[in-house]
C-alpha positions, 0 to 999 in steps of 0.5 A: 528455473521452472515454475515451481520451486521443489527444494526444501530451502530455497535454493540461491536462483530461487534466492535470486528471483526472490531479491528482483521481485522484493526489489519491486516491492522496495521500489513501490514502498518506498516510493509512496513514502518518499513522497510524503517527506517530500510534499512541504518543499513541493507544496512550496515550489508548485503553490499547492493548498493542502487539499490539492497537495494529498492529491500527490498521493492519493492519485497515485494510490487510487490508480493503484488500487482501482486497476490492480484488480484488473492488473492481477487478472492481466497477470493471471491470463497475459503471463505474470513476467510479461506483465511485470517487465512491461509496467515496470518499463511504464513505471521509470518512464513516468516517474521520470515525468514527475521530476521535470513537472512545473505545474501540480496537474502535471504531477498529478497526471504523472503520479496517475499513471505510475499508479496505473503501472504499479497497479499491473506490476506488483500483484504479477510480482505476488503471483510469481510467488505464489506460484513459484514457491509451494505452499507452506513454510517455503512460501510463508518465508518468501512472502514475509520477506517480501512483506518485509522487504514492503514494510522496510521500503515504506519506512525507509523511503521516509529518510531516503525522502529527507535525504534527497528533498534537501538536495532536491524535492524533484530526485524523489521521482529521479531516484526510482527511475535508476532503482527501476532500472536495476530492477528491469535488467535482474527481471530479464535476465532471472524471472522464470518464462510465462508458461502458456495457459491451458485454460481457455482465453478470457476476456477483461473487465474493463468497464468494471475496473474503470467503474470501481476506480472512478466510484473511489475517487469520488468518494474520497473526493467527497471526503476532501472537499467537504470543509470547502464546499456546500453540503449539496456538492458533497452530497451530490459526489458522495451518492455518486460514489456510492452508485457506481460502486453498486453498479460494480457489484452488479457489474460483476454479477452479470459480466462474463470474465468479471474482474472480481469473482465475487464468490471469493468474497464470501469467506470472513476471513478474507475479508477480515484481512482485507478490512485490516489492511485497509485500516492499518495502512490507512492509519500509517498514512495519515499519521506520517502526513501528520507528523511530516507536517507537524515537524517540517511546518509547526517545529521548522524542522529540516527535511534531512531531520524529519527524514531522519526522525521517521527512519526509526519506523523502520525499524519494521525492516529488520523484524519483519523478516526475522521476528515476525515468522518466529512469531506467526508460526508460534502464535499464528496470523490472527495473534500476530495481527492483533498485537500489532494493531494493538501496540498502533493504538499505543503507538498513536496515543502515544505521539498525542502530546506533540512533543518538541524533541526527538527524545519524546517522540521516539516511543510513538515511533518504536511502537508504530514501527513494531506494530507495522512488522507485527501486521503487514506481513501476516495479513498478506499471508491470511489474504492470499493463502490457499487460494486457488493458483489461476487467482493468486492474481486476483487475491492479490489484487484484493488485497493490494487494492484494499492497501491502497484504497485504505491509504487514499481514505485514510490520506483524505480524512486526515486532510479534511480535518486539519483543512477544517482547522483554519491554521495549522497548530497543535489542536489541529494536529491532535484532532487529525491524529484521532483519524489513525487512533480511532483506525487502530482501535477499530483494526484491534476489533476487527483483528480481535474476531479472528482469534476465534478462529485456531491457530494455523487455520488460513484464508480459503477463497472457497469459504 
């Protein structure tokens, strides 16, 4: 296959390279929310408080995002199938590791270390599309099934998760490693090869992706820890977040092959979708941590019937690939993004009464589900659209980053409040879900500067 598609339609190779690429994708969504059906029955097993247990996932979340960045430039420079195959290959082997781990530090290290795999695997996956199908309709349509095919793994992993912790909590590792497995066999056989680059051979910025990764988990250490420690503490690692976040930025200033090319972050647009995926994942995340608890701690529901209750997010799965294309070229992005973000704060109001059945949770469910069809994928599209090809990676990066980042932070404020709570009951619950709520209500802000800009106008990494 050569590395650019020309037909009109995508042909069935074109088809084919497609599914193993969304089949990473599936694999990453799906992983995340597996996890989180999954966290009472090992917070029951390994004896694990809730502050320790978010880090279940906000490990893996902010390996993820703190070395994506560098994972986009490697695919950018290293070759995008080279990179996808190997970190694949890393991904199995550690997911693996989780499922035979006795202790919580050795779930935490495994679940790092995934991390650091999907961080150099999926924006290498994102390129491969960027670069394979041209710009326009052709990879509008292989991005929103790719974001689709994301936003139905996420989902989907929620009932996948009930399914398998009622067997077992430790096949929510096992099972990656057989889908990994699948995937690594379609990637050898179908990704098209690494062309040699004409561009001269550039260095990696590692200093910066260690500092950027460590500044962000002092930051989201801070806001985890702040119920239990002295003001001094948190204080203390909250400034040092914040320092070593600047010493990035001038780290990047002055670096030769920086990870960042902070020109890219001068356009508004860019940053729009980049504040509005952290917002939106951010929020989702911290719901589900919310309602698996809620239901699976306060109302004793089994795993398999929690699993089941959130399957209906998923409903994001079918849309996403078929609604929200009508609806993007309709309305375009900036529309689109802002109807989801406004039917999420509809969704989340909704869920405020805890209700005790599934027939009174079941609208907050639909709404969020539509809501996250609604805006995923446009944003991936507004965030990596007209950017040059030698930073597809990197664009894609940004933006994964600004994914997972948002998922930690949003993870840990949840935490943090319902840890302030001395027991877990419905006030407590209600003051966590303010956390996505006010997320929402901010994302329809942000999301609402855009419609400023006309319909069909998209992100340039220029300015």
């Amino acid at each position: 296959m050569s590395s650019t598609v020309t037909q009109e339609r995508l042909t069935g190779r074109a088809w084919a390279v497609l599914f193993v690429l969304c089949g990473a994708i599936f694999l990453e969504g799906i992983d995340i929310s597996m996890m989180g059906v999954a966290l009472p029955s090992i917070r029951a097993e390994l004896g694990l408080a809730t502050g320790e247990l978010q880090w279940i996932v906000s490990a893996y979340a902010l390996s993820y995002g703190g070395f994506v960045l560098l994972g986009g430039r490697a695919a950018d420079l290293l070759g995008r199938r080279r990179m996808f195959v190997g970190w694949l290959v890393v991904f199995l082997l550690f997911s693996g590791l989780g499922g035979f781990a006795d202790e919580g530090w050795v779930l935490i290290l495994a679940r790092f270390v995934t991390g650091v795999a999907a961080a150099f695997m999926t924006p290498a996956g994102l390129s491969i599309i960027t670069t394979t199908y041209p710009e326009g309709p052709q990879r509008t349509k292989a991005l929103l099934v790719y974001a689709g095919t994301a936003a139905g793994g996420f989902s989907l992993g929620m009932v996948t998760g009930g399914l398998l912790t009622a067997i077992d909590w430790r096949w929510v590792f096992f099972a990656p490693v057989i889908v990994s497995a699948v995937i690594l066999v379609g990637a050898l056989a179908l990704l098209p090869r690494d062309v040699p680059s004409t561009q001269p051979r550039q260095g990696f910025d590692i200093t910066g992706a260690l500092t950027l990764t460590t500044s962000m988990l002092l930051l989201v250490a801070t806001v985890v820890r702040a119920p239990d420690v002295s003001s001094t503490q948190t204080l203390a690692t909250g400034v040092g977040g914040l320092v070593l976040l600047g010493i990035f930025v001038l780290i990047e200033m002055r670096v030769a092959s920086p990870l960042v090319r902070l020109g890219l972050l001068r356009n508004t647009a860019l940053i729009r979708a980049n504040v509005g995926a952290i917002l939106l994942v951010g929020s989702f995340v911290g719901f589900q941590f919310i309602a698996v608890l809620y239901l699976q701690e306060l109302r004793h529901w089994s795993e398999l019937e929690t699993g089941l209750a959130l399957m209906v997010i998923g409903i994001d799965s079918v849309l996403a690939p078929t609604l929200t294309p009508w609806l993007v070229n309709r309305f375009g992005n900036g529309r689109v993004v802002f109807g989801g973000f406004v039917l999420a704060v509809i969704g989340y109001a909704a869920f405020l009464p805890f209700g005790s059945t599934f027939a009174a949770m079941l609208p907050a469910f639909l709404l969020l589900g539509l809501a996250f069809a609604l805006a995923y994928g446009p944003l991936t599209i507004a965030a990596t659209e007209r950017v040059s090809e030698d930073e597809q990676g990197l664009a894609s990066g940004v933006l994964t980053t600004s994914f997972q980042f948002g998922s930690a932070l949003g993870l840990a404020i949840v935490a943090a409040v319902l840890t302030a709570a001395d027991e877990l009951t419905i006030d407590g619950f209600r003051n966590g879900l303010a956390v996505p709520l006010v997320a929402a209500v901010v994302g329809v802000l942000v999301a609402g500067g855009g419609l400023r800009i006309p319909v069909g106008k998209q992100v340039s990494a220029n300015g």
